[in-house]
C-alpha positions as CSV (number, residue, x, y, z in Angstrom):
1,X,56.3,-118.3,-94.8
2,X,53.3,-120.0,-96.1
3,X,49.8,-117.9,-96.6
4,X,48.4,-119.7,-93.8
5,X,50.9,-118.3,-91.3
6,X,50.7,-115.1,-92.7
7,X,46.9,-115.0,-92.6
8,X,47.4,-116.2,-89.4
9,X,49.3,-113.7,-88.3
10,X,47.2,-110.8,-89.6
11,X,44.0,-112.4,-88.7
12,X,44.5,-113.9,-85.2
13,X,47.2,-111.3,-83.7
14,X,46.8,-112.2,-80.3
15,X,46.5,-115.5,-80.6
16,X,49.2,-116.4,-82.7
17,X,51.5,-114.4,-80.2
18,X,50.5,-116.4,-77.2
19,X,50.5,-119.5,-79.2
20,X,52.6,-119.5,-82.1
21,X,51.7,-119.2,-85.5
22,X,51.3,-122.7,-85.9
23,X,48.8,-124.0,-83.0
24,X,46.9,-120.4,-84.1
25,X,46.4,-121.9,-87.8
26,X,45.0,-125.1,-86.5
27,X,42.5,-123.9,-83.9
28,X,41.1,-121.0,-85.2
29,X,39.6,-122.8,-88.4
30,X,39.1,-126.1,-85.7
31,X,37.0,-124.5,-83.2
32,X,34.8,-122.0,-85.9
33,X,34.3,-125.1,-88.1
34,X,32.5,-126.9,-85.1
35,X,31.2,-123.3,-83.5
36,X,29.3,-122.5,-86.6
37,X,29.0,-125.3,-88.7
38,X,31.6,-123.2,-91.6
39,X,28.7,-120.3,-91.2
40,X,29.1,-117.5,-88.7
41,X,26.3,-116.6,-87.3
42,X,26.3,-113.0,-87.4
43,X,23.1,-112.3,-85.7
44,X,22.7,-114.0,-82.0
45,X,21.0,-116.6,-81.3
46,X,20.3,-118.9,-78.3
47,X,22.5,-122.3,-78.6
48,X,21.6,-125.6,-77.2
49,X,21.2,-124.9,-73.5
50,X,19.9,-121.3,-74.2
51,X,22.7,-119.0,-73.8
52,X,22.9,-116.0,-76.2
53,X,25.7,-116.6,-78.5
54,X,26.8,-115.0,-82.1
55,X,29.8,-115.3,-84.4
56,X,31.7,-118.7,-83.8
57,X,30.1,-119.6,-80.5
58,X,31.3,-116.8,-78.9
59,X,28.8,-116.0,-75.8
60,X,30.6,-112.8,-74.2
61,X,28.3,-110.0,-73.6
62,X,26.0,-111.4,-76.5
63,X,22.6,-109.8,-76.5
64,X,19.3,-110.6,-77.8
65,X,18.7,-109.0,-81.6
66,X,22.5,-108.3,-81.1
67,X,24.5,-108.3,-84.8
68,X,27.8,-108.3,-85.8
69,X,30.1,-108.2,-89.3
70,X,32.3,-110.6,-90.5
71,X,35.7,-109.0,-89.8
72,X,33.9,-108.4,-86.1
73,X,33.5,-111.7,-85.4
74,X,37.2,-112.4,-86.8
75,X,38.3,-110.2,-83.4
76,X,36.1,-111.7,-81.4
77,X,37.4,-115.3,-82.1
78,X,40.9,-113.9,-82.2
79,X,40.0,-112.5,-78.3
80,X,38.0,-115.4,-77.0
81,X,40.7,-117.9,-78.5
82,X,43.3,-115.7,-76.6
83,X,41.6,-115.5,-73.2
84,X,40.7,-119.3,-73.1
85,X,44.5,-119.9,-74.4
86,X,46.3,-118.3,-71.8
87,X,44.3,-119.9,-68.8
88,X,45.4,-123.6,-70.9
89,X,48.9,-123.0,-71.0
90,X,48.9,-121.7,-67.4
91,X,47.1,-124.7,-65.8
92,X,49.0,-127.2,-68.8
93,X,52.4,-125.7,-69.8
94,X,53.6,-128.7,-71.1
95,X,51.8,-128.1,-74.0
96,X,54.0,-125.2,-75.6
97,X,55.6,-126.6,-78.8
98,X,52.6,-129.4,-79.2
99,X,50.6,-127.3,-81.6
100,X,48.2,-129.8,-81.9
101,X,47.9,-131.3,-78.8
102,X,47.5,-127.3,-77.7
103,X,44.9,-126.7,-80.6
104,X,42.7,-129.4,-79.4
105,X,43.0,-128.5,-75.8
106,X,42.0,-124.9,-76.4
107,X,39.2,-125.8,-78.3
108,X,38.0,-128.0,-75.4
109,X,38.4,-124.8,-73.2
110,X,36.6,-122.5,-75.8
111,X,34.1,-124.8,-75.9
112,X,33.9,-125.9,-71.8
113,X,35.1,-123.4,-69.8
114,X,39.2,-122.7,-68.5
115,X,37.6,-123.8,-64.8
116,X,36.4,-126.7,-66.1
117,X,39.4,-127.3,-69.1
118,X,42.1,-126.9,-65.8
119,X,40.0,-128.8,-63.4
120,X,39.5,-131.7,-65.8
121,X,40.7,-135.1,-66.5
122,X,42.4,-133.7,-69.8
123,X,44.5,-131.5,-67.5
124,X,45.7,-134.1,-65.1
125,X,46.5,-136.3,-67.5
126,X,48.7,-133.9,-70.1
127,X,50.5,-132.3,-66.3
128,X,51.0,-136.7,-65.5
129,X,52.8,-136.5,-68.8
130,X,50.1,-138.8,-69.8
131,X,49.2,-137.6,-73.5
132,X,47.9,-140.6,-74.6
133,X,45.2,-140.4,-71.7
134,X,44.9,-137.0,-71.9
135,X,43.8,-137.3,-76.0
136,X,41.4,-140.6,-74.6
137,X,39.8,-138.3,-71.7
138,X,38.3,-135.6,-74.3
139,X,35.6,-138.1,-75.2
140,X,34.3,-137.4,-71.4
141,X,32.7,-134.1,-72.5
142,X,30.1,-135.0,-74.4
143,X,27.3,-133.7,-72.4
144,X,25.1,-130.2,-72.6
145,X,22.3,-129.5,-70.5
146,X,22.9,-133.2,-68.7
147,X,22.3,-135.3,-71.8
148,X,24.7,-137.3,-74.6
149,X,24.7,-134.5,-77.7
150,X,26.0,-136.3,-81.1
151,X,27.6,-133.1,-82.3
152,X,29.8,-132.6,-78.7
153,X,30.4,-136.5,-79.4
154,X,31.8,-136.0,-82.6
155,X,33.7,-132.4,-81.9
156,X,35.0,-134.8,-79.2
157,X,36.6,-137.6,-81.5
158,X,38.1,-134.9,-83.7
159,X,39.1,-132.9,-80.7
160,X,40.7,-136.6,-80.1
161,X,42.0,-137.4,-83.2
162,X,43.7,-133.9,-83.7
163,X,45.4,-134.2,-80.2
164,X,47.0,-137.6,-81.4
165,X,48.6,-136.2,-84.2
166,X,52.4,-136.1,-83.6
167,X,52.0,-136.9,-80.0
168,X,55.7,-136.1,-77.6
């Protein structure tokens, strides 16, 4: 087993068991490398529409002056990873066994919403056994707060390019 899947393993428990340890080694380090820039933020702060968020974008039950540790924000991507996962395969089951295609498309949902992750274009397109379209149709989300953001534009082409890799 390579260290990856074992830190996998003991690091994101829950969401290498819903996933597999191979879709949980490419999102976690996916979605916290966009989240936070490489840098948890381990003291909340308001993001780019002004919701409290802390860790790796993680806005559950965040607080203002609210801090956390490392190793707690470790669990709380591990949790939030595992509730938006669950919802994805649900609505999209198609992608078990496409850990990349399911990386990307959980990072959408971490990053979106489930609601609007199952309700979207992305969706329709991966359940029309579309994956090409599906992979195209992430670049839609680009907007926060109503208005084009270059960092959701380029989260979007990698969120793109990632679900292209290997595609069924």
């Amino acid at each position: 087993m390579s260290d990856t899947a074992t830190r996998t393993r003991t690091r994101l428990p829950r969401l290498a068991g819903l996933v597999g340890i191979a879709a949980a080694a490419i999102v976690a380090p996916f979605v916290s490398g966009w989240e936070s820039g490489g840098k948890q933020h381990l003291t909340a702060y308001r993001d780019i529409v002004g919701v409290w968020t802390i860790c790796d974008g993680d806005t559950a039950n965040v607080k203002p002056g609210m801090v956390e540790t490392a190793a707690g924000c470790e669990l709380r991507l591990d949790r939030q990873l595992a509730a938006h996962a669950a919802p994805v395969l649900a609505c999209t089951p198609a992608l078990k066994g496409h850990p990349n295609q399911l990386a990307a498309a959980i990072s959408l949902a971490y990053n979106i919403g489930t609601n609007g992750y199952c309700g979207s274009t992305v969706a329709r397109r991966f359940n029309a056994d579309d994956w090409s379209g599906a992979c195209d149709a992430f670049l839609m989300w680009n907007k926060a707060g109503g208005r084009v953001v270059q960092g959701l534009v380029n989260r979007r082409r990698a969120e793109r390019d990632l679900c292209r890799k290997d595609l069924p």
